[in-house]
C-alpha positions as a Markdown table, in Angstrom:
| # | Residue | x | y | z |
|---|---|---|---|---|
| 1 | Unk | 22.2 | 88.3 | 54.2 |
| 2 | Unk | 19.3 | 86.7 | 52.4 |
| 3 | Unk | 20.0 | 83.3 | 53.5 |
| 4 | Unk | 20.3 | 84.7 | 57.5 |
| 5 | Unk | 16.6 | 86.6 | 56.9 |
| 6 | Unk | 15.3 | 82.9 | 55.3 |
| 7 | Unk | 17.1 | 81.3 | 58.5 |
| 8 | Unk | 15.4 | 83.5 | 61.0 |
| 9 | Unk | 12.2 | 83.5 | 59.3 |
| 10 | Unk | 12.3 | 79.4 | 59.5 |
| 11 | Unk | 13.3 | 80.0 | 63.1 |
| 12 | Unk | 10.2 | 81.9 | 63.8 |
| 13 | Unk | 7.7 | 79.4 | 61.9 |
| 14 | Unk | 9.3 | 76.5 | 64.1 |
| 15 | Unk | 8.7 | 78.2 | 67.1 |
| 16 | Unk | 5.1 | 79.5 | 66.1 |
| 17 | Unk | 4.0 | 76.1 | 65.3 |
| 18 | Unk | 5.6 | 74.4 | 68.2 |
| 19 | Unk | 3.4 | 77.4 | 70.4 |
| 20 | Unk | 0.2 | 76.4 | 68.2 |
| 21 | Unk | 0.6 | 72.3 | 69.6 |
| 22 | Unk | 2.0 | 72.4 | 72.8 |
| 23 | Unk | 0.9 | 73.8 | 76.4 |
| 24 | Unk | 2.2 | 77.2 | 77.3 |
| 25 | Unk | 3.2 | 75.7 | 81.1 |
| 26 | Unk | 4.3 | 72.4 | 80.8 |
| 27 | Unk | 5.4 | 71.9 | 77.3 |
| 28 | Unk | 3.5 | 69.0 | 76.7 |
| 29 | Unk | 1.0 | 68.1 | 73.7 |
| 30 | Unk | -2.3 | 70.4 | 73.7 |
| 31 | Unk | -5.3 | 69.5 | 72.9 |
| 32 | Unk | -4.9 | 70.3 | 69.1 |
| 33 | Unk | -1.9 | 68.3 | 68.6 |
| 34 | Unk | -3.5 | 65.6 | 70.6 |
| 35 | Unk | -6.6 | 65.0 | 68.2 |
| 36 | Unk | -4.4 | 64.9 | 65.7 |
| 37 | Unk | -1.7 | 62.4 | 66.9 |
| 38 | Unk | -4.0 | 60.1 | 68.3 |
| 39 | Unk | -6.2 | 60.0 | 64.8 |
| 40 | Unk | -2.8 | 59.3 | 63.1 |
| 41 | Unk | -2.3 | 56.3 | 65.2 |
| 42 | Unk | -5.5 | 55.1 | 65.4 |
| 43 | Unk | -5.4 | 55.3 | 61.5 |
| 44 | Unk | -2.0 | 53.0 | 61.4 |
| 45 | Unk | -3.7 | 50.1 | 63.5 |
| 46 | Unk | -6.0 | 49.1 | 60.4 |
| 47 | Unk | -2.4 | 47.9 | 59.0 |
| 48 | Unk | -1.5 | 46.0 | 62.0 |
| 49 | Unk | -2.4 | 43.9 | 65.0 |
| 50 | Unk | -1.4 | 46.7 | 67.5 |
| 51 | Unk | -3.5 | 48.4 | 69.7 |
| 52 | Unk | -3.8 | 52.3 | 71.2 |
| 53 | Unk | -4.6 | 53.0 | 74.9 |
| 54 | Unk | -6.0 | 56.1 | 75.7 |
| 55 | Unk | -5.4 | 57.0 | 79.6 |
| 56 | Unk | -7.4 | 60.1 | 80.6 |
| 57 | Unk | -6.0 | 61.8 | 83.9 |
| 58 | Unk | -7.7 | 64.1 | 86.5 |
| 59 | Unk | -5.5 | 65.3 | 89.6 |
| 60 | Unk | -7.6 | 64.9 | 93.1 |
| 61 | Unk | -7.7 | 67.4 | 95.5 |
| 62 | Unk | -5.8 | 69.8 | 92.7 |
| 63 | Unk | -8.3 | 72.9 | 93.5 |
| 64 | Unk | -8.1 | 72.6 | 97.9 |
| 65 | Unk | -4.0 | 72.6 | 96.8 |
| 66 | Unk | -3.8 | 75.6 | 94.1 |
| 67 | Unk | -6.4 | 77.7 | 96.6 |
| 68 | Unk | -4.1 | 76.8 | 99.8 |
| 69 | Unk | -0.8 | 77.2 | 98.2 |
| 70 | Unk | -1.8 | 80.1 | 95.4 |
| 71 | Unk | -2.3 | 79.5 | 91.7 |
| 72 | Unk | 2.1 | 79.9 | 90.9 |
| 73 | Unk | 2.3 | 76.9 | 93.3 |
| 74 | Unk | -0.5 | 75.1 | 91.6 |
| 75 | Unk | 1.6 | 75.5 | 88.3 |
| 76 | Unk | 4.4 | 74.2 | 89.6 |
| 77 | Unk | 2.8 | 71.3 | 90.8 |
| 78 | Unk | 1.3 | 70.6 | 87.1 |
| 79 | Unk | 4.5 | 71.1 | 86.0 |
| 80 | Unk | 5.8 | 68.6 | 88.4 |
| 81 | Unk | 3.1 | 66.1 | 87.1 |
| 82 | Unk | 4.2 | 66.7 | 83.5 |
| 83 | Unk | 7.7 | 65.6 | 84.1 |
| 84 | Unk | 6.0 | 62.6 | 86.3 |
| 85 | Unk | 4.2 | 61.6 | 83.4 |
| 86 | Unk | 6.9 | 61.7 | 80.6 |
| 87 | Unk | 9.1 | 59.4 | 83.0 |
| 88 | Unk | 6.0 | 57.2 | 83.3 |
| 89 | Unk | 5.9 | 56.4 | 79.3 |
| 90 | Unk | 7.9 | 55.5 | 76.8 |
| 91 | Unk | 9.8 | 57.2 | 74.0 |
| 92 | Unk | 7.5 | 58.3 | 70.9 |
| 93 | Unk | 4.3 | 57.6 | 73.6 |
| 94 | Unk | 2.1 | 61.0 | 73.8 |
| 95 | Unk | 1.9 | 63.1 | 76.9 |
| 96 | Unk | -1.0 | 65.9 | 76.7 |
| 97 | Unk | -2.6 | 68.4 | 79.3 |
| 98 | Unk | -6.2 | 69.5 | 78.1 |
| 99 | Unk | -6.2 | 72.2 | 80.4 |
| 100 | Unk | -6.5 | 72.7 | 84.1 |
| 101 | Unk | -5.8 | 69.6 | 86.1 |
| 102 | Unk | -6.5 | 67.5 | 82.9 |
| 103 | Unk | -3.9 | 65.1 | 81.1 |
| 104 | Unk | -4.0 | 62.7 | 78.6 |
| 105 | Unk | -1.7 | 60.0 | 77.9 |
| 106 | Unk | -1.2 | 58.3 | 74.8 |
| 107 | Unk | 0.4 | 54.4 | 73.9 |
| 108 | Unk | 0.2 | 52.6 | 70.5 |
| 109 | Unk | 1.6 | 49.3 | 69.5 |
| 110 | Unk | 0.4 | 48.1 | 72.5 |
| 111 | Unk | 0.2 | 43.8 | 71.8 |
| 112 | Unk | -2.8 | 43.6 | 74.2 |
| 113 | Unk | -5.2 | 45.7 | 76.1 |
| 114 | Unk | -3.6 | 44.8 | 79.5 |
| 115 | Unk | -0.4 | 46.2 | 78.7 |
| 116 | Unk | -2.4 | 49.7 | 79.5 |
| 117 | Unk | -2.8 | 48.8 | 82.7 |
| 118 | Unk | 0.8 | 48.7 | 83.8 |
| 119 | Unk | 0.8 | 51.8 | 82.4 |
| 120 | Unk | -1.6 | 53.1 | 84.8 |
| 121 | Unk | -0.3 | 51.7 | 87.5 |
| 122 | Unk | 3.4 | 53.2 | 86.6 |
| 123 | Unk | 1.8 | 56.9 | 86.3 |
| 124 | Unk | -0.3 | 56.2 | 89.8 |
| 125 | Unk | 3.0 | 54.8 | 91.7 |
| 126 | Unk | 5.1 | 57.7 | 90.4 |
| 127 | Unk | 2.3 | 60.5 | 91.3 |
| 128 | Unk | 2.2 | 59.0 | 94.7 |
| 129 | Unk | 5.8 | 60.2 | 95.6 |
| 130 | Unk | 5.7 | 63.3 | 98.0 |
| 131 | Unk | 7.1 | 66.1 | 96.3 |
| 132 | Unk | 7.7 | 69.8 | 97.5 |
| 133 | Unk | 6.1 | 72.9 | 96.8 |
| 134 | Unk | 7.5 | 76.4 | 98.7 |
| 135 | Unk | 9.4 | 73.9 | 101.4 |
| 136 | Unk | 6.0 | 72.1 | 101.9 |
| 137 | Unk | 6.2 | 68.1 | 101.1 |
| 138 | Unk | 2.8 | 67.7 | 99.7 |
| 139 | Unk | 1.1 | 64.7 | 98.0 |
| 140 | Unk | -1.5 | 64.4 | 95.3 |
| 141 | Unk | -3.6 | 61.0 | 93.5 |
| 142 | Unk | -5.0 | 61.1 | 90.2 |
| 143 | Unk | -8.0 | 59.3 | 89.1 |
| 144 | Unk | -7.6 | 57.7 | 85.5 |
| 145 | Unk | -9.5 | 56.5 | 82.7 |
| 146 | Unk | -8.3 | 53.9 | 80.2 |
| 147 | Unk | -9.7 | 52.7 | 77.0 |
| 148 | Unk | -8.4 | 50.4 | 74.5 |
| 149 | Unk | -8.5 | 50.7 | 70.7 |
| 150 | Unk | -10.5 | 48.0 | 69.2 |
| 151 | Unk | -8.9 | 46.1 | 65.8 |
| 152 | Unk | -9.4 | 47.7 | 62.8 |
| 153 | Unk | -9.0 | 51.8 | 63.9 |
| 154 | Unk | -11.3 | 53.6 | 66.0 |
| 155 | Unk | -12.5 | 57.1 | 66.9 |
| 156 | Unk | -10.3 | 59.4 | 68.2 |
| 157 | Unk | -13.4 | 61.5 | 69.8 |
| 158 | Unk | -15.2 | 58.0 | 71.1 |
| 159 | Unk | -11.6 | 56.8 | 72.5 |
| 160 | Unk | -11.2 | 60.0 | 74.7 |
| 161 | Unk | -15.5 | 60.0 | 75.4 |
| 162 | Unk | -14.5 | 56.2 | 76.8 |
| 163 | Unk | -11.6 | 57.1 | 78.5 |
| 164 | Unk | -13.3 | 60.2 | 80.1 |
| 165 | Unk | -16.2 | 58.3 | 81.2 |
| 166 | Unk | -13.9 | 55.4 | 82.9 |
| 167 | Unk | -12.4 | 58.1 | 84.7 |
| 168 | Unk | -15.5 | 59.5 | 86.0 |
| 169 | Unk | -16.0 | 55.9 | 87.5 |
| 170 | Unk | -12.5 | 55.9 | 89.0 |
| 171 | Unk | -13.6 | 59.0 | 90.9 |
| 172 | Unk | -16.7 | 57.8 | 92.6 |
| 173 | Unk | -15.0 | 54.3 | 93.7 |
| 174 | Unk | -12.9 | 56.6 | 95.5 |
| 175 | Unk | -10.2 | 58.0 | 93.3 |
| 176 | Unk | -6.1 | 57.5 | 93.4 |
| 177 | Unk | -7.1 | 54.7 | 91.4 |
| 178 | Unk | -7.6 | 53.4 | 87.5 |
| 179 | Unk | -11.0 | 52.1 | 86.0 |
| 180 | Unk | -10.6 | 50.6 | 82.4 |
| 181 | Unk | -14.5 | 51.4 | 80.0 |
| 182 | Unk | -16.1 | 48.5 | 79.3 |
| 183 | Unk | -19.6 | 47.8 | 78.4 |
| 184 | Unk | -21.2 | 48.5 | 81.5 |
| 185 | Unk | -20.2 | 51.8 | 81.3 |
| 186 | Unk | -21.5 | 52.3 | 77.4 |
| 187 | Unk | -24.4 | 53.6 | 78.3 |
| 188 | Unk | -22.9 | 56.7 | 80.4 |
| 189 | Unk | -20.3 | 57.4 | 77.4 |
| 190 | Unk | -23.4 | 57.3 | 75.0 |
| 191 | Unk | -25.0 | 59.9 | 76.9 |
| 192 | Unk | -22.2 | 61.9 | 77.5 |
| 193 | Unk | -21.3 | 62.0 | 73.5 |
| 194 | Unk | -25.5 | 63.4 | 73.0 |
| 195 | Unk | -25.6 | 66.0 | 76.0 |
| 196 | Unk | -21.9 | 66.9 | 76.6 |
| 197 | Unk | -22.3 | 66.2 | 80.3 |
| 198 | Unk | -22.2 | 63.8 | 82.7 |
| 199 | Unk | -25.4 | 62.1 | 83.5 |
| 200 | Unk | -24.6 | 59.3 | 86.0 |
């Protein structure tokens, strides 16, 4: 009896903590379990030559689709994207939503930057396909943000900042598209990190 009250009560932790890092609809990584993750691997590159590519998602047109179709079709839909993503990625790589329309995508031991943007281009291609919602083929873009880890660690709150800013950028060149921070876009990411909005 003792050891089945220990087993359940282990159950219940398990499943408490699992609730307390990961999104409610999709099952992903939530924002809690993201900082911390992506810390952790930022931490590890100051031991090795690898790098971490932070790719920072926002769905286009998500709001005309969840208002046309009714918020349970909008959650399928992100749903949809969630699986879309972890197909995109590779084992052990980190798949987040933020909340909304928002996703984040994580990939270490990357052995260059550009590596990120077939990444990018994986996750576009694979959002592209028409999929179905209540017998209606619908399609949806994302606009994405990369940024790349420099050597030596980095930031896990400047990393996202970067990535958020780059794709900010992908949305006004038109969006369904990728835009990688560099430093022309320092300046915006700068100001974004003293204000907490967007000041282009």
């Amino acid at each position: 009896a003792v050891v089945r009250d220990i087993s359940h009560e282990a159950a219940t932790e398990a499943k408490l903590t699992h609730q307390a890092l990961h999104d409610n609809l999709t099952g992903l990584h939530n924002r809690i379990s993201l900082a911390g993750e992506l810390q952790a691997r930022l931490d590890a590159t100051v031991y090795t030559t690898g790098h971490v590519a932070v790719l920072f998602l926002d769905l286009d047109g998500f709001k005309q689709i969840n208002d046309g179709l009714g918020h349970s079709m909008g959650d399928d839909l992100l749903v949809i994207v969630a699986r879309r993503l972890e197909t995109a990625t590779r084992p052990g790589d980190i798949v987040a939503r933020l909340g909304g329309d928002e996703f984040v995508v994580v990939c270490d031991e990357l052995t260059n930057p550009g590596e990120a943007d077939s990444v990018a281009k994986r996750i576009l291609s694979l959002l592209a396909e028409p999929f179905t919602l209540a017998g209606v083929e619908t399609t949806i873009s994302a606009s994405i943000g990369v940024a790349v880890s420099g050597a030596g660690g980095s930031d896990a709150d400047t990393l996202l900042a970067r990535a958020d800013t780059a794709m900010y950028q992908a949305k006004d060149l038109g969006r369904g598209r990728y835009e990688t921070f560099d430093a022309t876009m320092r300046r915006f990411a700068d100001r974004r990190d003293n204000t907490g909005k967007d000041l282009r």
